[in-house]
VOBA-1610 file (N, C-alpha, C; in pm, whole numbers, padded with zeros to 5 digits, always signed):
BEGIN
Unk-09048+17449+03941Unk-09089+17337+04023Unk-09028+17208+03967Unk-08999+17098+04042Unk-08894+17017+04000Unk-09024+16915+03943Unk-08983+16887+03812Unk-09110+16788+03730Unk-09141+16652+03789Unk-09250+16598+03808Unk-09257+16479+03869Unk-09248+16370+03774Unk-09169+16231+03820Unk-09122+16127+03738Unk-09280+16118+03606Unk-09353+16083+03696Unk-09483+16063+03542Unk-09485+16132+03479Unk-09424+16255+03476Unk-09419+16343+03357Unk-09263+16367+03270Unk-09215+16249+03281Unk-09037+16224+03211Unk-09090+16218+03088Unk-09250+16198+03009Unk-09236+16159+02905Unk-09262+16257+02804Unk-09287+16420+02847Unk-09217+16501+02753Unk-09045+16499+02745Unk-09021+16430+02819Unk-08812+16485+02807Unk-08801+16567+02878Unk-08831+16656+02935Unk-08768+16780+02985Unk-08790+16775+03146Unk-08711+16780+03219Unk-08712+16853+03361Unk-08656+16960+03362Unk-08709+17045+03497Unk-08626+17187+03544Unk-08500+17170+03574Unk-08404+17277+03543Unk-08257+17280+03559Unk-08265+17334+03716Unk-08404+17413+03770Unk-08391+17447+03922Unk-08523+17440+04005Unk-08502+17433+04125Unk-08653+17351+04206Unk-08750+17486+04199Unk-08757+17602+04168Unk-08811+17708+04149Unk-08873+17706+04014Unk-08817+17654+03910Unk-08839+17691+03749Unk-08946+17649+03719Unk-09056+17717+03673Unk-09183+17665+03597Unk-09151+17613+03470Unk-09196+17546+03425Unk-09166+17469+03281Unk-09303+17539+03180Unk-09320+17545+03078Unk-09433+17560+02990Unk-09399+17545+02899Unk-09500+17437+02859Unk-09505+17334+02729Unk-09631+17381+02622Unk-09533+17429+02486Unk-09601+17473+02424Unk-09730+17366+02334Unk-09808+17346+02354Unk-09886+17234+02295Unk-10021+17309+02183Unk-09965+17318+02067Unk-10051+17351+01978Unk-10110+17530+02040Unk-10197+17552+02038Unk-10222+17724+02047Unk-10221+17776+02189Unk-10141+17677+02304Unk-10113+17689+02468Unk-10029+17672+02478Unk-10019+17692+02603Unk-09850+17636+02680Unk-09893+17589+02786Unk-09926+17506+02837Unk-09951+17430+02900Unk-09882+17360+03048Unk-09892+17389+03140Unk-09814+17345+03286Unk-09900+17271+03365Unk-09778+17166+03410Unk-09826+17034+03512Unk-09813+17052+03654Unk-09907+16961+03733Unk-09868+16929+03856Unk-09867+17095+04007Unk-09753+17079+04008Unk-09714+17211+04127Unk-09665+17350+04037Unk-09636+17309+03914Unk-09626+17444+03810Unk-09750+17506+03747Unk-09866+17396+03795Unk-09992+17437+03745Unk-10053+17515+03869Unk-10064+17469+03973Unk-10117+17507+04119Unk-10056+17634+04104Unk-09909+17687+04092Unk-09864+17779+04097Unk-09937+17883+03972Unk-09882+17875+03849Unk-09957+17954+03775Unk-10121+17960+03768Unk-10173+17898+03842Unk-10311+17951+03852Unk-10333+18042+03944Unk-10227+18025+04050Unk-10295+18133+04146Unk-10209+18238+04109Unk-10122+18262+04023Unk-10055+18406+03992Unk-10097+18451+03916Unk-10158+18379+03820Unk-10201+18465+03706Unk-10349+18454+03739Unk-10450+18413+03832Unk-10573+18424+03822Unk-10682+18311+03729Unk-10637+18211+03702Unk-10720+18124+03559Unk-10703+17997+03607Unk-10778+17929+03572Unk-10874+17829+03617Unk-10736+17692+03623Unk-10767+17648+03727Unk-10710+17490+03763Unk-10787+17395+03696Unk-10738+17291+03639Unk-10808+17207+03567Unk-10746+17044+03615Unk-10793+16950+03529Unk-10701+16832+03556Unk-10751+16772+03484Unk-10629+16599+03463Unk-10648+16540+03312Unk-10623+16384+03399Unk-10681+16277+03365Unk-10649+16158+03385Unk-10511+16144+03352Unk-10413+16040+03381Unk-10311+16005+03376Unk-10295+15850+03412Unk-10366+15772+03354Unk-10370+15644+03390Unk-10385+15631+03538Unk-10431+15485+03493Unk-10489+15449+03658Unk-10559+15510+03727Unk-10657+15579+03643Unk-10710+15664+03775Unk-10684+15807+03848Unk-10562+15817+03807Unk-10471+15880+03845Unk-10470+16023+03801Unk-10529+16124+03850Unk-10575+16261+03775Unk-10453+16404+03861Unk-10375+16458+03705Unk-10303+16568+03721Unk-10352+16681+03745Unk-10291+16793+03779Unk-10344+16942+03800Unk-10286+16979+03630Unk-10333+17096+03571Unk-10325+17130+03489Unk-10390+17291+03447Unk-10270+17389+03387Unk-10324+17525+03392Unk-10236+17553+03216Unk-10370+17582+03168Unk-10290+17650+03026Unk-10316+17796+02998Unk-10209+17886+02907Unk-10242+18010+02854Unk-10258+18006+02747Unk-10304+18144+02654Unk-10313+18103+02509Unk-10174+18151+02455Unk-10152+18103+02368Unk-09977+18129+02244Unk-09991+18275+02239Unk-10061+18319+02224Unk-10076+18451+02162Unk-10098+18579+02278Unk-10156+18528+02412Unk-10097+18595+02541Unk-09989+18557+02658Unk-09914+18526+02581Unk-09809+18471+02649Unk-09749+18561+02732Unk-09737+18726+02646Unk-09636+18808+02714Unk-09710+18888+02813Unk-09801+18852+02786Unk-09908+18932+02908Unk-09880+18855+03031Unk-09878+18705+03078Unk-09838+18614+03147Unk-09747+18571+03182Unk-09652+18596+03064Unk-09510+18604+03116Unk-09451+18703+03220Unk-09514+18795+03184Unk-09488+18946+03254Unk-09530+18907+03371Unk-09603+18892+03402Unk-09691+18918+03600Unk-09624+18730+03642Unk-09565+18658+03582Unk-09492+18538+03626Unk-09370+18609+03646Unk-09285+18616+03629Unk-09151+18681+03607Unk-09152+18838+03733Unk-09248+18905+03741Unk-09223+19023+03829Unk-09293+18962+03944Unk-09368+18853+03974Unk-09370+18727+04117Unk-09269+18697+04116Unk-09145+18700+04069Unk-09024+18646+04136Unk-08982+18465+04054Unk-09054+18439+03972Unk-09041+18312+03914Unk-08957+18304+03787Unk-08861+18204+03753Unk-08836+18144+03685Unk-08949+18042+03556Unk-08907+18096+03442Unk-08989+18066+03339Unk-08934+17975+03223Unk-08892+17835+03199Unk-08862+17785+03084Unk-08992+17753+02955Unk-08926+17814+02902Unk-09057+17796+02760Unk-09004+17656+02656Unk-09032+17570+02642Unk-09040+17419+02601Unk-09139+17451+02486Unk-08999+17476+02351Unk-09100+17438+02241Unk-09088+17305+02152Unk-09174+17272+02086Unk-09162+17158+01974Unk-09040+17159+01872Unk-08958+17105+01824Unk-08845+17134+01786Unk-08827+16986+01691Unk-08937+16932+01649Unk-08971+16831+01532Unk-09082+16892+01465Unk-09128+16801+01394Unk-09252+16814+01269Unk-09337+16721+01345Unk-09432+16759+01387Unk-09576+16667+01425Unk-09569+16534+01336Unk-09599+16617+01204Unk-09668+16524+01141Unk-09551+16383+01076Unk-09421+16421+01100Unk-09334+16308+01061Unk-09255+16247+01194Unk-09287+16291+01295Unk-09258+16242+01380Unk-09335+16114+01464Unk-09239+15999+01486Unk-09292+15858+01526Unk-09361+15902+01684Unk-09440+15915+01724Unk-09503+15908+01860Unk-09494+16054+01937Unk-09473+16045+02006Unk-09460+16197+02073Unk-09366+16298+02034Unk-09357+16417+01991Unk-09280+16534+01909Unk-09139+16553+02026Unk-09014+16611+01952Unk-08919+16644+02039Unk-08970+16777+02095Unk-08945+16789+02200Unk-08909+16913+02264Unk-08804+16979+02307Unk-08780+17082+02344Unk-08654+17135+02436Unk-08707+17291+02462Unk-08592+17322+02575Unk-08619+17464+02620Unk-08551+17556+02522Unk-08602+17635+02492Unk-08536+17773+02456Unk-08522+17853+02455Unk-08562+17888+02577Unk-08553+17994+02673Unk-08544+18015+02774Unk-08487+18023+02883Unk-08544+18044+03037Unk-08545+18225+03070Unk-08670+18259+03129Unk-08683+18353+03148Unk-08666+18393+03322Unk-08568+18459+03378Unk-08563+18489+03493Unk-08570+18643+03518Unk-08561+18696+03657Unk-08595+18854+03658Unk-08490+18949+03637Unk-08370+18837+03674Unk-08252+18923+03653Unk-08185+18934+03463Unk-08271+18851+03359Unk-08190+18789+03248Unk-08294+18827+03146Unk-08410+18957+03173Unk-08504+19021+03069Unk-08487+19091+03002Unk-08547+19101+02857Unk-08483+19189+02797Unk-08601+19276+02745Unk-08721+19160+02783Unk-08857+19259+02739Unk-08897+19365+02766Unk-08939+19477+02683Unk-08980+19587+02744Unk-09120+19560+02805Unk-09206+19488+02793Unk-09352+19497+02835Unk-09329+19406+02963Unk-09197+19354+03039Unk-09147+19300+03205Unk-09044+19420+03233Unk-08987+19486+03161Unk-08914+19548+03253Unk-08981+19712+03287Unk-08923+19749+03370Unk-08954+19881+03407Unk-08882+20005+03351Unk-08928+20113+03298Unk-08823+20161+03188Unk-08741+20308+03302Unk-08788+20293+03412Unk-08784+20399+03494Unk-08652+20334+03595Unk-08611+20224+03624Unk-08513+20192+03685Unk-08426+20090+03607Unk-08289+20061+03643Unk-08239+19964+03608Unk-08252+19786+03631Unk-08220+19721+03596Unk-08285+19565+03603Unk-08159+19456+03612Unk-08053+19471+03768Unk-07966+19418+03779Unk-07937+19256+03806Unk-07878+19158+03712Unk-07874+19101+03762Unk-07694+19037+03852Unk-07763+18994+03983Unk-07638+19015+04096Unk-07561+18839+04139Unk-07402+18885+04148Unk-07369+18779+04202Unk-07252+18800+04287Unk-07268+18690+04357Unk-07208+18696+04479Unk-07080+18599+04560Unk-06983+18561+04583Unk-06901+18497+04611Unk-06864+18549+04780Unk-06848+18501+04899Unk-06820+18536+04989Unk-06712+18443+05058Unk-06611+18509+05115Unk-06486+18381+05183Unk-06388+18466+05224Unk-06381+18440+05403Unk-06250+18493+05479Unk-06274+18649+05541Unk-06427+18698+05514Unk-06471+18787+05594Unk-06448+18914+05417Unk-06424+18872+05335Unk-06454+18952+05216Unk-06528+18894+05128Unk-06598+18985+05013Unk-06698+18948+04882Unk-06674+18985+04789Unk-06691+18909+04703Unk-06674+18920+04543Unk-06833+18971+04513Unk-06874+19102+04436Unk-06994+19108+04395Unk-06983+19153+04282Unk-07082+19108+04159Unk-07094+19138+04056Unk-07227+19173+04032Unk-07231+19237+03903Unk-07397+19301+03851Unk-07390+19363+03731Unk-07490+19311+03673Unk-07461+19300+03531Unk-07672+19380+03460Unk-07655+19445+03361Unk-07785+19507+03319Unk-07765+19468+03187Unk-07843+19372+03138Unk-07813+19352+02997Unk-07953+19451+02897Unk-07962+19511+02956Unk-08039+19606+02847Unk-07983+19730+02817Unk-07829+19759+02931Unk-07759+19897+02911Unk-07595+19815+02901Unk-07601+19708+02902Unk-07460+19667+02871Unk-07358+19682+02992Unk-07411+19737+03111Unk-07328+19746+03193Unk-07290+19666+03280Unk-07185+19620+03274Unk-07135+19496+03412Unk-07006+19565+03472Unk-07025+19507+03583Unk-06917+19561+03709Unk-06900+19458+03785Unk-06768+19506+03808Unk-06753+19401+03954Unk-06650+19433+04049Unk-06679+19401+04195Unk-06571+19441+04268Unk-06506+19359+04411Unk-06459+19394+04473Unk-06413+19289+04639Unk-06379+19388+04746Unk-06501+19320+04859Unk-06460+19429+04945Unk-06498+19384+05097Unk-06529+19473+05157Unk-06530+19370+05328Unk-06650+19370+05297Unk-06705+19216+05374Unk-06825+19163+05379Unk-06974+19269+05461Unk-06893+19358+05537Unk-06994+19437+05585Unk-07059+19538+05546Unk-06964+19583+05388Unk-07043+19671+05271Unk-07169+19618+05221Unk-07148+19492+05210Unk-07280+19381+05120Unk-07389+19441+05121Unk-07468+19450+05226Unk-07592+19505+05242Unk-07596+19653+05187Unk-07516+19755+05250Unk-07519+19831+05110Unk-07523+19852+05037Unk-07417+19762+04937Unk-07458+19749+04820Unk-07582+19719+04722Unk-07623+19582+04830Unk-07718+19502+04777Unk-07858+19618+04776Unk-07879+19710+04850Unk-07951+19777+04914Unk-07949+19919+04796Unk-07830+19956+04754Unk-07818+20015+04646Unk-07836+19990+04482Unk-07850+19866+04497Unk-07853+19812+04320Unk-07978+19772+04330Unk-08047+19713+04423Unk-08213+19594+04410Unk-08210+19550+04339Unk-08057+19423+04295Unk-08099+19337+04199Unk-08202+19298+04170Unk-08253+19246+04054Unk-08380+19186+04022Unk-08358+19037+04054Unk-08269+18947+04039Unk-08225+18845+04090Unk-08100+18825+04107Unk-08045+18751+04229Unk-07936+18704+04324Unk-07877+18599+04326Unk-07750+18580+04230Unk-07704+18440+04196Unk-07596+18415+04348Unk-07581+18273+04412Unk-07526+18280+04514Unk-07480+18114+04513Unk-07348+18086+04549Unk-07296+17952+04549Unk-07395+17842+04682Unk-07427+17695+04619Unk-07473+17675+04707Unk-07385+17596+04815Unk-07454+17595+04935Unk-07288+17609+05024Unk-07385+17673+05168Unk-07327+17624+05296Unk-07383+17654+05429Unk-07331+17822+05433Unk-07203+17880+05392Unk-07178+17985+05376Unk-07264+18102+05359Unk-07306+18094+05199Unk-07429+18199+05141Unk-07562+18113+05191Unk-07589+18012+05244Unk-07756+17956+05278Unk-07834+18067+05421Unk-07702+18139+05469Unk-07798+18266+05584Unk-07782+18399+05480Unk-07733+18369+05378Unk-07720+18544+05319Unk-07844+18623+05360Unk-07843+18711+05413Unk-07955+18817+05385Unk-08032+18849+05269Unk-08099+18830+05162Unk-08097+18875+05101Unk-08284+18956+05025Unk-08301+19011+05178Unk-08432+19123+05142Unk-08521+19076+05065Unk-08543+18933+05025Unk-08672+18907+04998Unk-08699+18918+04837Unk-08533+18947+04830Unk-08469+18942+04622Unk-08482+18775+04614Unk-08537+18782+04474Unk-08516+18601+04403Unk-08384+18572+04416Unk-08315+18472+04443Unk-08222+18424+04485Unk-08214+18246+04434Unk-08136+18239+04346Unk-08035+18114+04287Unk-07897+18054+04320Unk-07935+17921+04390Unk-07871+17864+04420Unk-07776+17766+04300Unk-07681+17794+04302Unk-07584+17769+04120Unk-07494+17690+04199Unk-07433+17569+04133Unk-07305+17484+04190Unk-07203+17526+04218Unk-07127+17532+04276Unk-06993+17591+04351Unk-06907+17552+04246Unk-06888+17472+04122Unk-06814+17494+04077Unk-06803+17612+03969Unk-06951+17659+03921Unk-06907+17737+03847Unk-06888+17880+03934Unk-06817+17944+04028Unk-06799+18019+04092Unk-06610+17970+04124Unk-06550+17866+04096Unk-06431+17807+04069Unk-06338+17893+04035Unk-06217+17919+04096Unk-06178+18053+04103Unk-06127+17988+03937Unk-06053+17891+03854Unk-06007+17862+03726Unk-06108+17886+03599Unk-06232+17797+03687Unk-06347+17798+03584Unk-06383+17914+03482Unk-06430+18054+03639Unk-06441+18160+03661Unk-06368+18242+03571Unk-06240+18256+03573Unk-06131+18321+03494Unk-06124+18266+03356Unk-06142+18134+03312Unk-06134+18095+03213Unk-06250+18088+03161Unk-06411+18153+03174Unk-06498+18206+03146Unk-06506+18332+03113Unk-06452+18394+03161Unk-06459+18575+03173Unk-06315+18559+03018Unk-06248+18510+03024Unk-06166+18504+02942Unk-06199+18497+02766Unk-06279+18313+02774Unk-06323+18318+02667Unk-06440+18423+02620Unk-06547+18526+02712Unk-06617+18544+02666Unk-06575+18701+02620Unk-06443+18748+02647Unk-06432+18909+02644Unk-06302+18902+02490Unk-06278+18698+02470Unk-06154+18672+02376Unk-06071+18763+02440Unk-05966+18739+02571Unk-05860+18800+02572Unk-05792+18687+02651Unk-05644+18743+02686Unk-05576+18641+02761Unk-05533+18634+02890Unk-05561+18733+02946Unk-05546+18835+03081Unk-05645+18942+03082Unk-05686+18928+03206Unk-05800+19033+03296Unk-05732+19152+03330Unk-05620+19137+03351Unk-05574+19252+03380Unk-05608+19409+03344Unk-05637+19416+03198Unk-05666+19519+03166Unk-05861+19560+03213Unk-05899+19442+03268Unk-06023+19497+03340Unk-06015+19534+03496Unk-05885+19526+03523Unk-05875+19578+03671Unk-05925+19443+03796Unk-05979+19346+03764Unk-06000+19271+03899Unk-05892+19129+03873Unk-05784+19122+03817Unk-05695+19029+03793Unk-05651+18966+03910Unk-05592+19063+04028Unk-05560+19052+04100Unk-05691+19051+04252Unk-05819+19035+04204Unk-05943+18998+04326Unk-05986+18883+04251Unk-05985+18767+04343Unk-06019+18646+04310Unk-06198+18663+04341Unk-06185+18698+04421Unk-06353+18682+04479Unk-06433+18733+04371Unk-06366+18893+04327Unk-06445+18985+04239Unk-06472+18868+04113Unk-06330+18808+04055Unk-06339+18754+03951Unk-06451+18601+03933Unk-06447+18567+04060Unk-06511+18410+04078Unk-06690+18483+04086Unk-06724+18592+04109Unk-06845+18633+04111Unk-06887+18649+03977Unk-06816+18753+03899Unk-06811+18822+03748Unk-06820+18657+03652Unk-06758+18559+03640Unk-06724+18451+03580Unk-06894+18335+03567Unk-06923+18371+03779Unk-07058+18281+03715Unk-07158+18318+03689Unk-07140+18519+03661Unk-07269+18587+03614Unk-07272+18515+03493Unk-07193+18559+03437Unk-07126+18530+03285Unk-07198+18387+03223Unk-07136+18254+03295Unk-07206+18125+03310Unk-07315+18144+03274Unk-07376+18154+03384Unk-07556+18187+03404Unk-07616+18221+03296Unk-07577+18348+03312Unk-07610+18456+03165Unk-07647+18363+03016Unk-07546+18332+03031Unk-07535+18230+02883Unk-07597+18096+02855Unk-07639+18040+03006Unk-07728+17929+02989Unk-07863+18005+03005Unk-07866+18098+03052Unk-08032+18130+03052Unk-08118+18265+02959Unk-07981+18300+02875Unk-08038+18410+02752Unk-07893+18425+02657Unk-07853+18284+02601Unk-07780+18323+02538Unk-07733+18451+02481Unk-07830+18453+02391Unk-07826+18623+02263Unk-07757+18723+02354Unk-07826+18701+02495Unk-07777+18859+02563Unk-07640+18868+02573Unk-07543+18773+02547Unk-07450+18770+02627Unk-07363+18915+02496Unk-07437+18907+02371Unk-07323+19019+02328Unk-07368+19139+02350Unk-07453+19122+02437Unk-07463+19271+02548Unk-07338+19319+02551Unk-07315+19212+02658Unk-07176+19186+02735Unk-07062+19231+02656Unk-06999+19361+02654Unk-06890+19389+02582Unk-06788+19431+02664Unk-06779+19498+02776Unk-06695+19536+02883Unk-06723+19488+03026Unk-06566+19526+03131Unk-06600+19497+03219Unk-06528+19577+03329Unk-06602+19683+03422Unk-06556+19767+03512Unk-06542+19733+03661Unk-06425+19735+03707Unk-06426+19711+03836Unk-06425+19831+03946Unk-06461+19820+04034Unk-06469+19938+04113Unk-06475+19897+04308Unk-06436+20016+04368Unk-06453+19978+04512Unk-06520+20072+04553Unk-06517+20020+04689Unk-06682+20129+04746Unk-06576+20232+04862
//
């Protein structure tokens, strides 16, 4: 949920209008406003609220530190985006309010937990590039290391998509992908540039250290490659560590 200005004075806003924020505050984590409304009614626990000057009274929903993953879990399989905002100063030497930052974002496609994932299916996360009546699709499982990617006529899509059930759906934002179909999968809207057919390639590049794709087979599919490039992106802003999952990369057609 996108943070409201009176609350700039932890530092932190959401990187997306979906993302719950939770602020770790001493033995809680603590969420404001429309991230509170929301986690109360998903997880079941009490709405509260706090003055805010003037009169002026917030919504407010906390968990405890220590059941986090219990909460994390049933947030995350609703389809939500999760940034965890910890303290990242010393209370006690710090002048006025403590630093914070995120260090984590937890999404459905970017888990690595066993007590969110399901150990009985795979946990794909999918991306998508579409232009000129063909698609670039990628999908990536960072708990089996497997990523793929391929380009093909736009009227496979649904098959595909229909065959993998990503867990979440990265998609350029753009009037293009804004009718995608996409069955009621979480779905992220990411800037068109990182889907950049240069960007793209020179992502997939630095992260495999080579100098040519070629030897992964989609050198020559721009689409495949501009899909594969902003999994990659993503990936790395929203679970770093996983990315040395990421060791290969298979292309394939249907």
């Amino acid at each position: 949920m996108t943070t409201p200005a009176r609350l700039q004075y932890l530092g932190i806003k959401a990187e997306h209008p979906d993302e719950i924020l939770l602020f770790r505050m001493g033995d809680f984590y603590e969420t404001f406003d429309d991230d509170a409304k929301v986690v109360a009614k998903v997880l079941e626990i009490a709405l509260t609220s706090r003055e805010f000057g003037k009169g002026e009274r917030i919504p407010l929903a906390g968990i405890p530190y220590h059941a986090l993953n219990s909460y994390l879990g049933k947030l995350v399989k609703a389809g939500h985006r999760v940034a965890l905002c910890e303290q990242t100063s010393d209370p006690a030497t710090s002048k006025g309010l403590v630093d914070r930052a995120v260090v984590r974002v937890v999404t459905p496609g970017t888990v690595v937990e066993d007590f969110i994932l399901d150990p009985a299916s795979n946990s794909y996360l999918a991306s998508v590039f579409i232009a000129d009546g063909q698609v670039g699709l990628a999908y990536a499982d960072i708990t089996t290391s497997e990523f793929a990617t391929g380009q093909f006529d736009i009227g496979v899509l649904n098959d595909e998509l229909n065959r993998l059930a990503p867990a979440e759906l990265l998609l350029p934002e753009g009037p293009e992908h804004e009718s995608l179909e996409t069955g009621g999968r979480p779905a992220v809207a990411l800037p068109p540039h990182l889907f950049g057919q240069g960007a793209a390639t020179e992502t997939l590049k630095r992260h495999f250290r080579v100098a040519s794709l070629e030897p992964f087979g989609c050198e020559g599919l721009p689409l495949a490659t501009r899909a594969a490039g902003a999994l990659i992106e993503y990936l790395g802003k929203s679970n770093g560590a996983a990315l040395a999952q990421i060791t290969g990369l298979s292309t394939y057609s249907v």
